[in-house]
C-alpha positions as CSV (number, residue, x, y, z in Angstrom):
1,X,0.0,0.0,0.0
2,X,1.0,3.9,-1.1
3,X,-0.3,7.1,0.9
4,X,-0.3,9.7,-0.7
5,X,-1.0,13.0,1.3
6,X,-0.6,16.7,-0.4
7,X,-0.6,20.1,1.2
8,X,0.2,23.5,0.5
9,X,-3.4,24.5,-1.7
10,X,-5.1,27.8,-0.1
11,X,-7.0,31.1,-1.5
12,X,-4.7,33.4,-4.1
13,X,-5.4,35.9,-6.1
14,X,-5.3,36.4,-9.8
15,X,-1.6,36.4,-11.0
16,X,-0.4,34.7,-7.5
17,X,1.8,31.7,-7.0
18,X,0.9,28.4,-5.2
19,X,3.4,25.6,-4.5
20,X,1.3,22.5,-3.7
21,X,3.4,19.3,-2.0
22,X,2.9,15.7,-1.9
23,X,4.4,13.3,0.9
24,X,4.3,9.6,-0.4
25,X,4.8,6.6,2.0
26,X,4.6,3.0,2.7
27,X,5.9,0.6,-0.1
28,X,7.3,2.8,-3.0
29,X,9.0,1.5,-5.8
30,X,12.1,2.5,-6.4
31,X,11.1,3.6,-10.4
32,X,7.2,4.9,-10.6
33,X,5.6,7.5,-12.2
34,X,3.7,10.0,-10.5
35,X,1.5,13.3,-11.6
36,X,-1.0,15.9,-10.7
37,X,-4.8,15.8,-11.9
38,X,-7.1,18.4,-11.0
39,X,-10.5,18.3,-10.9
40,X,-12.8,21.4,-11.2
41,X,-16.7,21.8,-10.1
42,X,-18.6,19.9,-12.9
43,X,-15.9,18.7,-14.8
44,X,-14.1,15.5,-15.5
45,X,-10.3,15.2,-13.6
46,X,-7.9,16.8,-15.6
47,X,-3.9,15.3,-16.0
48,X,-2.4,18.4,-15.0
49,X,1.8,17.4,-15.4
50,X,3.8,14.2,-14.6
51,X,7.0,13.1,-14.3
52,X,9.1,9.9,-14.6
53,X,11.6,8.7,-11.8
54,X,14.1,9.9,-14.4
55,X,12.6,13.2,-14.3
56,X,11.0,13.4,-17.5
57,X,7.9,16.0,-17.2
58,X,5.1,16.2,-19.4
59,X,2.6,19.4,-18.8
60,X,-1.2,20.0,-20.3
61,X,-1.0,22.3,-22.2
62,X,-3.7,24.9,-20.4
63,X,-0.5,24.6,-18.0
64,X,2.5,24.8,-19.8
65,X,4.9,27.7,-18.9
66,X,3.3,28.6,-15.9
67,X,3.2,25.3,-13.6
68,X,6.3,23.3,-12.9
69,X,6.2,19.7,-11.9
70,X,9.4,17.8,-9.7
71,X,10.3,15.0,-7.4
72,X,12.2,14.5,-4.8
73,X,12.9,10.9,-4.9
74,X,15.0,10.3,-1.8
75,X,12.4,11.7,0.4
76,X,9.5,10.6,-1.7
77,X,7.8,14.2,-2.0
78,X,6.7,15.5,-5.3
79,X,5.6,19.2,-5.9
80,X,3.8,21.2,-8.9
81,X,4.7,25.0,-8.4
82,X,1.9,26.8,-9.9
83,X,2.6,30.7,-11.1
84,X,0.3,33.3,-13.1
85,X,-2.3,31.6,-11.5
86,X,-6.1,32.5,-13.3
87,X,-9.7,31.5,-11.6
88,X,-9.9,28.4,-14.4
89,X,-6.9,26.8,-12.7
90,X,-9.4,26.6,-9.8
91,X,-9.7,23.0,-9.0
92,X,-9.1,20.3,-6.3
93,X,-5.2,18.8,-6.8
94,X,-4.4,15.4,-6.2
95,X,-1.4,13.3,-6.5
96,X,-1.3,10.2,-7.9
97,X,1.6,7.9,-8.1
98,X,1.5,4.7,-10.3
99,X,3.3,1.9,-9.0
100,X,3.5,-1.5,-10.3
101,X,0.3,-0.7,-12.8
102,X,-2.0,0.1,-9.5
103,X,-2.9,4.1,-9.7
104,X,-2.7,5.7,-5.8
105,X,-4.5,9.2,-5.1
106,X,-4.3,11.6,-2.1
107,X,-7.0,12.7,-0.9
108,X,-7.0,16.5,-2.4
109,X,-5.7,20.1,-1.9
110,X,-8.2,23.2,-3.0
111,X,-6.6,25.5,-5.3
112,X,-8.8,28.9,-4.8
113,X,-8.2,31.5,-7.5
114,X,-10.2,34.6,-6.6
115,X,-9.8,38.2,-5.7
């Protein structure tokens, strides 16, 4: 079993910055993918970014340029830093981590954008 637990989503305003955090524990595999989705108020979750235990990113591309995904694989933490932030990027975060084939998911962060 993988827990997945993020922190760091809040209330900013139009423009702000946000870094959100995930701490992963319990049986990790040593190579795994992991990502952020989002999920918005009547929409379907959204991929937001990932990244490889190589550190190879991918972005969506409502994203790209303004969010930044990376890992920190010694003490299993991943983070998305989220800049120029606009009220569409309002959405509940999650992390998810892939290992083995079996998908894991946190439990959500809010990301507010609002003045």
């Amino acid at each position: 079993q993988v827990q997945l637990v993020e922190s760091g989503g809040g209330l900013v305003q139009p423009g702000g910055s946000l870094q959100l955090s995930c701490a992963a524990s319990g049986r990790i595999l040593s190579i795994h993918a992991s990502a952020w989705y989002r999920q918005a108020p009547g929409k379907q979750r959204e991929l937001v970014a990932s990244i490889t235990n190589s550190g190879r990113t991918n972005y969506a591309d409502s994203v790209k340029g303004r969010f930044t995904i990376s890992r920190d694989n010694v003490n299993n933490m991943m983070y998305l830093q989220m800049s120029s932030l606009s009220p569409e990027d309002t959405a509940v975060y999650y992390c998810n981590s892939n290992q083995g084939g079996i998908p894991y998911w946190g439990q959500g962060t809010q990301v507010t954008v609002s003045s």
